[in-house]
N, C-alpha and C positions, 0 to 999 in steps of 0.2 A: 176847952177853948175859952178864952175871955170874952167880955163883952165885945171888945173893938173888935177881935176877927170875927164873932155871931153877925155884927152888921154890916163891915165888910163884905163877907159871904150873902149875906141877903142882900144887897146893896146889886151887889157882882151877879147874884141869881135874878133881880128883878129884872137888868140890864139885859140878861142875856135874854129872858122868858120876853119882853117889850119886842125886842129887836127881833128875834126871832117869826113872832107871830103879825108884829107888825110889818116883816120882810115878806109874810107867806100873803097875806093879805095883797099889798104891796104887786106882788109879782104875781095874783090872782086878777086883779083886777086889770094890770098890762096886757095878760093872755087875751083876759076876754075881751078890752078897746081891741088889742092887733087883730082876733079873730071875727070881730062886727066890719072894723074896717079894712079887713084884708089888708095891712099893711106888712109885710115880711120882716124890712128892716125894725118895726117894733117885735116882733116875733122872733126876733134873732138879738135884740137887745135883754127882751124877756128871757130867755133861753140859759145868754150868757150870766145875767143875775140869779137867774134859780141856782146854776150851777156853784156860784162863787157861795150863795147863800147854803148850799150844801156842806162847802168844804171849810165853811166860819160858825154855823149856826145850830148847836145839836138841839135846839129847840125851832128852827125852822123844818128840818126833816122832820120831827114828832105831827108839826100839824099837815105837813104836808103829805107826809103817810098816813093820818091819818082822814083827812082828805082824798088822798087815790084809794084806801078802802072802803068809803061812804060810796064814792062813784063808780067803783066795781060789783059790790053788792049790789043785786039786782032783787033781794027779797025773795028767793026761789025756797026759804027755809034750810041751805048749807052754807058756809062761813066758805068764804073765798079763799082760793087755794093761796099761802103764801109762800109758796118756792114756786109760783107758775112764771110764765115767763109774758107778762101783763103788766100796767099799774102795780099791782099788789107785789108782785115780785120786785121788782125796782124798789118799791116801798121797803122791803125788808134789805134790801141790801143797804137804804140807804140810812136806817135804824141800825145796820152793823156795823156800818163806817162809823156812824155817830156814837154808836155804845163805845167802840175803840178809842175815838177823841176824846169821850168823856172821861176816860180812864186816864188815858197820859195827860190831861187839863188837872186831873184830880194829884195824880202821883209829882206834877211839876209842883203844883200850888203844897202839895203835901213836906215836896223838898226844900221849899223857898224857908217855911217855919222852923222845920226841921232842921235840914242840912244833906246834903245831897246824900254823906255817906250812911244814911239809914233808912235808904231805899228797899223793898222787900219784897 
């Protein structure tokens, strides 16, 4: 790769890693206001942002998974089940979505240099 696509690509990773951790942040601190104030409609605002930030951001699910495994381990000395059907599980599914976005974000951005017909 040349230099332009090297900073490009870092440019395009800082972006994503920024938005990400600052959406999970972001939608951390809305839970906890809707949850001190019992407010629903922020709770149902939060809700819908986590969601959206799931289906745009494979570096908001990383902290956010891992996030649901810091608050599932309870320190008992075993690693928290990741196919249970908890936190932890959600977590993993939502690290498979993301592994899959990452892939077709990689193979588009792969075709744009390339050329579509030497996809593989």
């Amino acid at each position: 790769l040349s230099q332009d696509e090297m900073k490009a690509l870092q440019r395009l990773n800082t972006a994503y890693f920024l938005s990400g951790y600052l959406g999970f942040t972001a939608t951390w601190l809305l839970g906890l206001i809707a949850r001190i104030l019992g407010k629903q409609s922020l709770a149902r605002a939060t809700a819908q942002l986590k969601w959206l930030l799931r289906c745009v951001s494979p570096h908001y699910c990383f902290a956010q998974g891992l996030y649901d495994i810091t608050r599932t381990y309870q320190g008992s000395g075993e690693a928290p089940c990741m196919l249970a059907d908890d936190a932890a599980g959600s977590c993993m599914a939502n690290h498979s979505c993301c592994a899959a976005y990452s892939k077709i974000r990689c193979r588009l951005a792969t075709a744009g240099s390339r050329g579509a017909s030497e996809w593989g």
